[in-house]
C-alpha positions in Angstrom: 7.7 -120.9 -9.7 10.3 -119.6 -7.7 11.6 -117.2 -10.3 12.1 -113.3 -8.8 10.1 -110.8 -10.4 12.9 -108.1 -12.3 11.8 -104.2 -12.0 12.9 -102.7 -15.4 14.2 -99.0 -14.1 13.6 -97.2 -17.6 10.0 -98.0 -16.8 10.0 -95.2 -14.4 11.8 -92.7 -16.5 9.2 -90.3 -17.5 10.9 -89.1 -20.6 9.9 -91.0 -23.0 5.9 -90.3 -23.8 4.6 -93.7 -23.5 5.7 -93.3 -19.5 4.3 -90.4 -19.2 0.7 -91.9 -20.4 1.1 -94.7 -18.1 2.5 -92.9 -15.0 0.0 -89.6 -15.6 -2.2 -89.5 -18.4 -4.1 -93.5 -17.4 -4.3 -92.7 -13.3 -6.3 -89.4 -14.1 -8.2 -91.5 -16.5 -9.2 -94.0 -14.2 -10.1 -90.8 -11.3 -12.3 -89.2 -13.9 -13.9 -93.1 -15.3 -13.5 -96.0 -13.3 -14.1 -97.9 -16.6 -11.9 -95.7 -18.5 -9.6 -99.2 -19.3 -12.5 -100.9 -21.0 -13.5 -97.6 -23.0 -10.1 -97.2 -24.2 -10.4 -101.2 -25.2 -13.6 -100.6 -27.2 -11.9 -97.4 -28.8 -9.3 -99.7 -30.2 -11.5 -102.1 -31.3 -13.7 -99.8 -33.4 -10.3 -97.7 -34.6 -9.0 -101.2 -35.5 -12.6 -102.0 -37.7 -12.3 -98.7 -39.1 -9.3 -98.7 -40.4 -9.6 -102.3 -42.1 -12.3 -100.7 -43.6 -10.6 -97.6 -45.3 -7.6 -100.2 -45.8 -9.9 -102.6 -48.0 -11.4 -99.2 -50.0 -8.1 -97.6 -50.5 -7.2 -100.9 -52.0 -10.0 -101.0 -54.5 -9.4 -97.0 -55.5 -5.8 -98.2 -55.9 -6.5 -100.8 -58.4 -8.4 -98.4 -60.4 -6.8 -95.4 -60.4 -2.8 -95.3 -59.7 -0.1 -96.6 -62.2 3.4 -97.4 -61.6 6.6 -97.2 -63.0 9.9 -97.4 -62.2 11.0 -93.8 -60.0 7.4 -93.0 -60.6 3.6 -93.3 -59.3 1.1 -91.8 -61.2 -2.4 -91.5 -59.8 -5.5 -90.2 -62.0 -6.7 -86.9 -60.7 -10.4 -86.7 -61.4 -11.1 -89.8 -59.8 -8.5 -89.0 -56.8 -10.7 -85.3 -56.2 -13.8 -87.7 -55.9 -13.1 -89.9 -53.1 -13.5 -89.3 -49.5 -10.3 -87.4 -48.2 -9.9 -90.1 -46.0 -9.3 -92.7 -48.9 -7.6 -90.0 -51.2 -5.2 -89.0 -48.4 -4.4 -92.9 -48.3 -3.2 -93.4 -51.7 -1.0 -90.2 -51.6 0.9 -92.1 -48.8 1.0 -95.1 -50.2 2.3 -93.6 -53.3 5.0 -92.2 -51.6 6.1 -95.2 -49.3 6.4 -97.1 -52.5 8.8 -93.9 -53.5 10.9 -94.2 -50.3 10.2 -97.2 -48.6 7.8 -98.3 -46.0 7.3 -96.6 -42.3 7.7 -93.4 -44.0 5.3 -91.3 -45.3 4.3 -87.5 -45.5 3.4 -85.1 -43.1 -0.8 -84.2 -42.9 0.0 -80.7 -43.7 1.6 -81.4 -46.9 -0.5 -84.6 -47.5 -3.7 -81.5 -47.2 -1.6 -78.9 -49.6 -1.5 -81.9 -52.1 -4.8 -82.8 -52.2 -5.3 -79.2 -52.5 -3.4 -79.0 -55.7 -5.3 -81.7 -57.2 -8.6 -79.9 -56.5 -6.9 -77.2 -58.5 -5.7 -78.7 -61.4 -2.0 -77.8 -61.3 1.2 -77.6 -59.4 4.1 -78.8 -57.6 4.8 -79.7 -54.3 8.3 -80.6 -53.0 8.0 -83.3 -50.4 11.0 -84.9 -48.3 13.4 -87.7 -49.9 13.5 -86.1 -52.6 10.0 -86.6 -53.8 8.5 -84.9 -56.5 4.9 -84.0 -56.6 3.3 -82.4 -59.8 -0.6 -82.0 -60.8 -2.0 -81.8 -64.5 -5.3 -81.8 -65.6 -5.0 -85.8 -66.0 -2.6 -86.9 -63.1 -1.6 -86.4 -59.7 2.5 -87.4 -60.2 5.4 -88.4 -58.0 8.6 -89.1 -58.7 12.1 -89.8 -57.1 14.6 -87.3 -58.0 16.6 -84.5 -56.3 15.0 -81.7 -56.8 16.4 -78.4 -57.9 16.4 -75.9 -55.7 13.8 -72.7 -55.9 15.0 -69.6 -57.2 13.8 -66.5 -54.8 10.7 -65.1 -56.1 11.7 -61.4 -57.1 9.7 -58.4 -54.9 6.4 -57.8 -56.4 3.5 -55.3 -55.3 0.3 -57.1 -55.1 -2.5 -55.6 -57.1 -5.4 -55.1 -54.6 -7.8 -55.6 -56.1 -6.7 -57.5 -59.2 -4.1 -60.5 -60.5 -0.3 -60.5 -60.1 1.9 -62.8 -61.4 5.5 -63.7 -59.8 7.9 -65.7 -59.6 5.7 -69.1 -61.1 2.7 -68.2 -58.6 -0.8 -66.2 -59.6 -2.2 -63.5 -56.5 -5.8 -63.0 -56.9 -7.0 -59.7 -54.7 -10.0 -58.3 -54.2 -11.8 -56.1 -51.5 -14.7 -57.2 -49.7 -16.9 -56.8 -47.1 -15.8 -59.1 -43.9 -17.6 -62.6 -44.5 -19.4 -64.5 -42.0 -16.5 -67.1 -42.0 -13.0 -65.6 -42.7 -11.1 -68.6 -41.6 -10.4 -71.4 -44.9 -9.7 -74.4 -45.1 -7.8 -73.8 -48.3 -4.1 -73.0 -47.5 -3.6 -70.7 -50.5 -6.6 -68.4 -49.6 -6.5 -66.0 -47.3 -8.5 -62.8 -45.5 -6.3 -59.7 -44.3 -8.0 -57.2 -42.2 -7.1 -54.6 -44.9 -7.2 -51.1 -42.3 -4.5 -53.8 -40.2 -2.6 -54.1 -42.8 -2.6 -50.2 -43.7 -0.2 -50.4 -46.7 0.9 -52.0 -49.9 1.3 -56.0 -49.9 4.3 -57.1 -51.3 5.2 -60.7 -52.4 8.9 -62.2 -51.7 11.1 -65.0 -50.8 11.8 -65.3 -47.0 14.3 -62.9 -45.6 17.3 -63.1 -43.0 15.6 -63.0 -39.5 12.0 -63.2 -40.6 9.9 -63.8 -37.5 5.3 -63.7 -37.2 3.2 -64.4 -35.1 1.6 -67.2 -36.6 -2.5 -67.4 -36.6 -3.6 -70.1 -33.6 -0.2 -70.5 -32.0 -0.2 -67.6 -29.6 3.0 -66.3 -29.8 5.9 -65.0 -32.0 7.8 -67.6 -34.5 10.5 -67.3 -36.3 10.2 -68.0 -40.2 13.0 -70.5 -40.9 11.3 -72.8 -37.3 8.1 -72.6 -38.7 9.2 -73.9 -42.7 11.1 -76.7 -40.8 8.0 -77.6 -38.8 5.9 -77.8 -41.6 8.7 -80.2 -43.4 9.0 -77.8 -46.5 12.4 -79.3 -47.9 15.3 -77.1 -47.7 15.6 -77.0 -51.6 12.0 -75.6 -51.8 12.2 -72.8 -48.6 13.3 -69.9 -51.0 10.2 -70.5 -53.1 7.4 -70.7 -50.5 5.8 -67.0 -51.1 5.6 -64.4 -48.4 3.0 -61.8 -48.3 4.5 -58.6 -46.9 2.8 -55.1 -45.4 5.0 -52.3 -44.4 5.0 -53.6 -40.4 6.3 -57.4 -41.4 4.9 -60.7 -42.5 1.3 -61.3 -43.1 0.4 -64.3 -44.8 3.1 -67.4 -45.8 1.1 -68.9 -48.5 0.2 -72.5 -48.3 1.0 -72.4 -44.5 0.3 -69.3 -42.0 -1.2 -66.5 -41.7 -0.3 -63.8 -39.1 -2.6 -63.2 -36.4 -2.3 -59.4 -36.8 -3.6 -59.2 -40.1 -6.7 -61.7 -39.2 -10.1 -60.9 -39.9 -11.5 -59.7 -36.6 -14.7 -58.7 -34.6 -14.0 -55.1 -35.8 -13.0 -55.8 -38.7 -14.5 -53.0 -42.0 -13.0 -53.7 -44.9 -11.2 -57.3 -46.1 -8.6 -57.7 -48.7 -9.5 -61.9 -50.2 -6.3 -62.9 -51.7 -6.0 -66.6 -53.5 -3.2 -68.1 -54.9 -2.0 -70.9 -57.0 1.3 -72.2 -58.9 0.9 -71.8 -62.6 1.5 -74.2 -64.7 4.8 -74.5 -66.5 4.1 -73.7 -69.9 2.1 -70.3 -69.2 4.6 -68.5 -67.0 5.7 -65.2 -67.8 8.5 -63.1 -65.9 5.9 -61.2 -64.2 3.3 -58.0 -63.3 0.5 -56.9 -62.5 -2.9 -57.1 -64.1 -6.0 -54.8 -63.0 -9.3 -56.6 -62.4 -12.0 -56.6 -65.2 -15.1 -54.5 -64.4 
């Protein structure tokens, strides 16, 4: 047609990551499957089925169970525990792009520690633009409005075994036998290899320099890099509870725990801690209670 084909230049800049996948990641591809182009065609075409699917179900639980109001989504909580946490992750985020707008939407770690909250019947979960998310009994709840920000939790001992109360949040301890499975699911449960630990736990607010070395990342973090990557607001940082022993950091509830305290091959004895955000209305300023016999 007589018309010069034009070479785009940025095409061959391997910075940005969809470059990289055609310039590296597709030609090793096509070395280890000849076919790999057609695979990667059928892949789509399933995801695409797949997700028209969950769309057309989210929909349906939508229509049942959320209710809206101006600032404010309200979704109803038994019926949010029962579905699928494919479905139930859904409508969290489509609560909160009608909170903020579309093409935003939660991170999957906080999108997990809400649905974890509504398993549990209560709490509160800052989430960024200033989204509010609270748990009842009745309703999982968010809201627009800046949120206040988190007073530091005031140093407690932990009660091992026993319940402690600090600061809004309730530690359950215990000692146990190491389990078959130490690693949860459940963000706010956690096993400490208790001869690793070798002292009291204490519960506080992050500190000035804090570093781990978080569980599965293979390396030393600091505390403030790993709150930012987990997109725990600013506003919210000085209330995320940190489990301490006397040699640093060993569990930052709801999010890591340190790979020195982890349950281990040689592990005796195991301290089980759990914890959850009490509600509201049955907060005290604090203490210790020993476990019932």
């Amino acid at each position: 047609m007589g018309i010069a084909p034009r070479q785009d230049p940025t095409n061959l800049d391997l910075a940005p990551l969809r470059n990289r996948l055609r310039h590296r990641v597709l030609p090793l591809l096509r070395t280890l499957n000849p076919r790999a182009d057609e695979a990667l065609v059928r892949l789509a075409s399933l995801a695409s089925q797949a997700v028209d699917y969950l769309e057309r179900e989210a929909s349906r639980a939508w229509e049942r169970l959320s209710r809206t109001s101006e600032g404010e989504v309200a979704l109803e909580r038994e019926g949010l525990v029962r579905l699928h946490p494919a479905l139930a992750s859904r409508l969290l985020r489509r609560a909160y792009a009608l909170l903020v707008g579309p093409g935003r939407e939660p991170e999957a770690e906080q999108v997990a520690r809400a649905l974890s909250l509504a398993v549990r019947e209560r709490g509160r979960l800052p989430l960024p633009g200033g989204i509010i998310l609270t748990v009842s009994a009745r309703e999982v709840r968010l809201r627009r409005g800046a949120a206040a920000a988190a007073a530091p939790l005031p140093e407690t001992v932990l009660r091992v075994p026993g319940e402690t109360r600090v600061g809004g949040w309730v530690f359950l301890a215990e000692v146990v036998p190491p389990p078959a499975s130490p690693r949860t699911a459940d963000p706010y449960e956690a096993y400490l290899d208790a001869d690793a630990v070798g002292g009291p736990l204490v519960v506080t607010s992050r500190r000035r320099g804090d570093r781990l070395r978080p569980l599965g990342l293979g390396g030393e973090k600091k505390l403030q890099d790993l709150l930012v990557d987990a997109r725990v607001p600013q506003e919210a940082r000085d209330g995320v509870p940190i489990v301490r022993c006397p040699w640093g950091i060993v569990w930052v509830v709801g999010l890591r725990l340190d790979e020195r305290a982890a349950v281990g091959p040689g592990t005796r004895r195991v301290v089980h801690l759990r914890a959850h955000p009490e509600p509201p209305g049955q907060r005290d300023s604090g203490g210790a209670r020993a476990a019932s016999a």
